[in-house]
N, C-alpha and C positions, 0 to 999 in steps of 0.2 A: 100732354106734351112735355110738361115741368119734370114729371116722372121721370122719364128713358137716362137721361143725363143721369139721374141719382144712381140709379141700379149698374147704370155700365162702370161710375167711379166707384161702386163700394165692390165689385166686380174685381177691378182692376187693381184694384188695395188689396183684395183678398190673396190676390194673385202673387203678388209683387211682396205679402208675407209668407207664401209658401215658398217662394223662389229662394227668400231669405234666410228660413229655416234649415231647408235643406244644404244649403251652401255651407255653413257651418261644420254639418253634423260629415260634410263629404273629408272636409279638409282636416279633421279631429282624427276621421278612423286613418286617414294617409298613414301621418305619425306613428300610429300605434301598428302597422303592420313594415315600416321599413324600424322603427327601434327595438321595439320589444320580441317582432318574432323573425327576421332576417339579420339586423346585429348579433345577437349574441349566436348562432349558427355560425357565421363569419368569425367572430374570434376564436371559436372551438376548432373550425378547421387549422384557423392557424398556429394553436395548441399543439394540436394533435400531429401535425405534419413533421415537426420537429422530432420527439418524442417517436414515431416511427423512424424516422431517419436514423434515429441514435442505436435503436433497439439493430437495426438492419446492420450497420457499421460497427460496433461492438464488438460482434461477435468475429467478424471479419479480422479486428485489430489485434485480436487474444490469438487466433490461429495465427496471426503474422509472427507475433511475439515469442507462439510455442517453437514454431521452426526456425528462428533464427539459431538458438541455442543449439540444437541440432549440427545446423551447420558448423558452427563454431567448433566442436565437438571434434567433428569429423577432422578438421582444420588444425587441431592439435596436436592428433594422434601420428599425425606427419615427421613432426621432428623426433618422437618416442623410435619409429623405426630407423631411421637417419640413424640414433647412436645407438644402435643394437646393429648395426653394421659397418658402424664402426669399432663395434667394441670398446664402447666409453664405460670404466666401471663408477659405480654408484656403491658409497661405501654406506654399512645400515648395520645388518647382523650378520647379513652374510660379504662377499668379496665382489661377484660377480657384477650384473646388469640387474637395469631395475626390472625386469621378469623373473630374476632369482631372488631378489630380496624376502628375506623369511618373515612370516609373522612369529607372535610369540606362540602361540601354538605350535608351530611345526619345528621350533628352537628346542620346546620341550619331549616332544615325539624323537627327532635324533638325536638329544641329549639320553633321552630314553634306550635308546636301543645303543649308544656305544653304555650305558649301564651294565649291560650284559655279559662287560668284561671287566669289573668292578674289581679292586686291589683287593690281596687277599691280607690278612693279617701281618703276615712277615712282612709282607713290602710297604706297610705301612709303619712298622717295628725298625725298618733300615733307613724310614723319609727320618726317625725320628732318634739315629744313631743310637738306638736299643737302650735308649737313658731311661725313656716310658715315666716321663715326671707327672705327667697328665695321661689319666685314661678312661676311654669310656669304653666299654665292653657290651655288642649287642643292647644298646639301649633301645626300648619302644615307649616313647613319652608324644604327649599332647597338650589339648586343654580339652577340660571336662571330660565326655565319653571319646571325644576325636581323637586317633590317633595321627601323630604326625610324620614320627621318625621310624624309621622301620628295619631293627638289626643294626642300629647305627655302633659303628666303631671308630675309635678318633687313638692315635698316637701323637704324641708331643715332647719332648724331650726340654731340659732346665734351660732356660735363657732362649728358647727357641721363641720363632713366629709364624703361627696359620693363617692362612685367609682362608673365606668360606664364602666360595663364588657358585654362580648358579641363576636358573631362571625365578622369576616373582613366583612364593611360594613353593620351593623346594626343602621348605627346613632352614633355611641357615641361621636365623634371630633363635629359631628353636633348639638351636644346639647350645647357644647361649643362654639361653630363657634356664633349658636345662640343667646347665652344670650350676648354676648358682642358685634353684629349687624355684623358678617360674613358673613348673607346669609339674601334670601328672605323671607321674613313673610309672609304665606298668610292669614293665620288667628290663633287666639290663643291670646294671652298674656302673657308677663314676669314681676314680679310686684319685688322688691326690698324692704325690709322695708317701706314697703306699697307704696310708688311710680310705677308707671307703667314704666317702661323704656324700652318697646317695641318698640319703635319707634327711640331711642334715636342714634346717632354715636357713634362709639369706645372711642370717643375722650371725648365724654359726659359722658359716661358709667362710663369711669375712674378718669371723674375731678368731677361729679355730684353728682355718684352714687357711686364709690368708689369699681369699678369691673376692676378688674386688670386679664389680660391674659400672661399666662407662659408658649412662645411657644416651640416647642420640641427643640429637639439639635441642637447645632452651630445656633444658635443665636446672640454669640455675636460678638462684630467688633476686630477682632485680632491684625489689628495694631494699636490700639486705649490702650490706658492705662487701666488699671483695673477702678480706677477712674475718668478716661472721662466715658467711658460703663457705671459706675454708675451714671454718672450726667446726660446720653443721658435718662435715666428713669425719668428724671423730667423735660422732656420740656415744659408740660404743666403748670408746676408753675409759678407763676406771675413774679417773679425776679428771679434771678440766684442764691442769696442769698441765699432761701427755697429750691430750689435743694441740695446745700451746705451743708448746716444743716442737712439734710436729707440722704444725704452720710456719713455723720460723723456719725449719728445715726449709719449705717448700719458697717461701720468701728466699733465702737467701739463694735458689737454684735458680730461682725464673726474677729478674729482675721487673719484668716488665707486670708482673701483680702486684709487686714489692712498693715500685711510684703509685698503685692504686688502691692500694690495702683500706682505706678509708673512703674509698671513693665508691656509689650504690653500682652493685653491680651492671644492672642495665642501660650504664653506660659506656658499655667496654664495646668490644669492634668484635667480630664474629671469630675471628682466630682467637683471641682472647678471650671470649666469651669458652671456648673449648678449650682453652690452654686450663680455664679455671675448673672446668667440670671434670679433666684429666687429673688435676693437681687435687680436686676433694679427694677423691679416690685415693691418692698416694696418701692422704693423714695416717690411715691405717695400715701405712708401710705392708702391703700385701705383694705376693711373690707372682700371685694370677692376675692379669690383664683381661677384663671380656671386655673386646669393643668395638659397640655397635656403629655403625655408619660412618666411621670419623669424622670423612668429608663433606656429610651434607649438608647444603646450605653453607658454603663457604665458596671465597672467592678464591680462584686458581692460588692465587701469592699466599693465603691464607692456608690452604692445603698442604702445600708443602710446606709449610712452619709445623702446622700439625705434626705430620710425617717424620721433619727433625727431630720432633721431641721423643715421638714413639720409639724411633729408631736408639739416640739417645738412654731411654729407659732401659731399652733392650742391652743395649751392647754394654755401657757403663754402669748400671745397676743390675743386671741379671734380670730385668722381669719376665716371665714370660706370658706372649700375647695371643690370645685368639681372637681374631677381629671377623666382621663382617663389614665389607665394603664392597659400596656399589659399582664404585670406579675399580673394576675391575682389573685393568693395566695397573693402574695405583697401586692396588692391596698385592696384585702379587708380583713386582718389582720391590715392593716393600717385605714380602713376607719369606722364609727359608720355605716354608711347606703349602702347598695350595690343593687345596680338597674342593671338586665340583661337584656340585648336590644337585641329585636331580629325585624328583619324588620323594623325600625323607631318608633317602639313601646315597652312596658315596659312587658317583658314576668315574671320576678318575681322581689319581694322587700322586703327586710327583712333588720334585723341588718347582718353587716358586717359578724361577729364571726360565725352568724345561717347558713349563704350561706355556708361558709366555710366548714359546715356539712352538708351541703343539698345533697343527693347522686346524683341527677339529675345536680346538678352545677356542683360536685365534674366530672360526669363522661362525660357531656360535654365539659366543660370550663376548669378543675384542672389537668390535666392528668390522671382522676382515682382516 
């Protein structure tokens, strides 16, 4: 009877450590199935939702973006016909409306074809009062095997002035390159005061023939004195002396080199800086003017100082000048004879003033 009691408590203990055990082991896996395999699922959704969203809307924003410009577009092109019915002109190369505006291409296609009616020799022989101080006769020159000029002919007469207008790349630096021995000759002639000097060097040209070149801007040597720059224009003189002299001439013309004779040159003002690249050239007292660009790179007020001087040399010293300029109105209100080059060749030639009124220059070359 002592028995029963033992077995039912050791029963009841056994019991009451399984109950124990397993309560643990229940409460342990909860955990590990709500952290380790339902959280991290839960955060990727809420990764991933985003990141779809974005990818969906994107592409939406870019197409909004493409069409607006469109619109816009459309939107501008409104007031374009407005002044095409009103007849508003737009000035450019040509005169007319902005639908007529020429590019440079089709400036040189109709420059091209009034070619067709290119001056004949006499009437270039009468621009230049049959004095013929300067001549080129049928020139064809380039550089290396290029040819550039093609039957080129030039008349100039003593104390005269050319301009040599035209579109980018019709020859006109190469007519100057030319006559002062730039480039190759291949056939043709350049006659000076009746001398031939086609054949002649630069060096010849200027101590012989008395053909001075006035290259474009910055020129000159900037840490060098105003008056070294002027004496480096007379290396070709026999002694240092004639240089000398020769600067002094030039000092006592232009006063405004004269206050800076000592001072480096690359401090002078851009008209000055040109007054001084004109004035080397005069050391060697030459009768030829070649000059390229006058006006480039200078300011309006500065241009026409240029221009006084130019004119100046002409009228009061006799020089005579072949220029190429870009300012077109410029060069041939400035110059007696104006030659348009178109291809290596001489598409028209007249007095200065006449181009000046020719509609066809006016609406190729003038702006209209």
């Amino acid at each position: 009877m002592a028995k029963e009691p033992v077995k039912k408590t050791a029963a009841k203990a056994a019991a009451a450590k399984k109950a124990t055990a397993k309560k643990p082991a229940s409460k342990a896996a909860a955990p590990k199935k709500v952290v380790v395999k339902k959280a991290p699922v839960k955060k990727a959704a809420v990764k991933k939702a985003p990141a779809k969203a974005a990818v969906k809307k994107a592409p939406a924003k870019a197409a909004a973006a493409k069409k607006a410009p469109v619109k816009k577009a459309v939107a501008k092109k409104a007031p374009a016909k407005a002044a095409r019915k009103g007849k508003k002109n737009v000035s450019g190369y040509g005169g007319g409306s902005v639908d007529v505006v020429m590019s440079v291409d089709q400036v040189a296609r109709e420059a091209a074809s009034i070619a067709a009616n290119a001056p004949t020799i006499a009437e270039l022989e009468k621009l230049a009062n049959k004095d013929n101080y300067l001549t080129i006769n049928n020139l064809r020159a380039g550089y290396g095997k290029m040819e550039i000029l093609h039957e080129f002919s030039l008349r100039i007469g003593r104390g005269q002035s050319l301009c040599l207008i035209g579109p980018n790349g019709a020859g006109k630096s190469t007519v100057l390159h030319s006559i002062f021995g730039f480039t190759n000759i291949f056939s043709g002639s350049i006659i000076v005061d009746g001398k031939d000097v086609t054949a002649l060097t630069p060096s010849q040209k200027l101590s012989e023939a008395g053909i001075a070149y006035i290259l474009q801007d910055k020129s000159v040597f900037p840490q060098m004195t105003v008056e070294e720059n002027l004496l480096m224009g007379g290396f070709l003189k026999d002694r240092p002396a004639e240089a000398k002299a020769a600067a002094e001439m030039v000092f006592d013309k232009y006063s405004r080199l004269a206050d800076r004779r000592d001072k480096p040159a690359g401090v002078l003002s851009g008209g000055e800086r040109r007054l001084l690249e004109i004035s080397r050239a005069l050391v060697m007292q030459p009768q030829v003017l070649l000059v390229d660009e006058p006006s480039i790179g200078l300011e309006p007020r500065f241009i026409d100082m240029v221009f006084e001087i130019l004119e100046d040399l002409q009228k009061k010293d006799g020089k005579t000048i072949i220029m190429v300029e870009q300012n077109a109105k410029k060069g041939l209100a400035f110059a007696d004879i104006g030659y348009v080059l178109v291809s290596g060749e001489t598409a028209i030639a007249d007095m200065g003033n006449d181009l000046l009124e020719n509609p066809d220059v006016g609406r190729l070359f003038l702006g209209g």
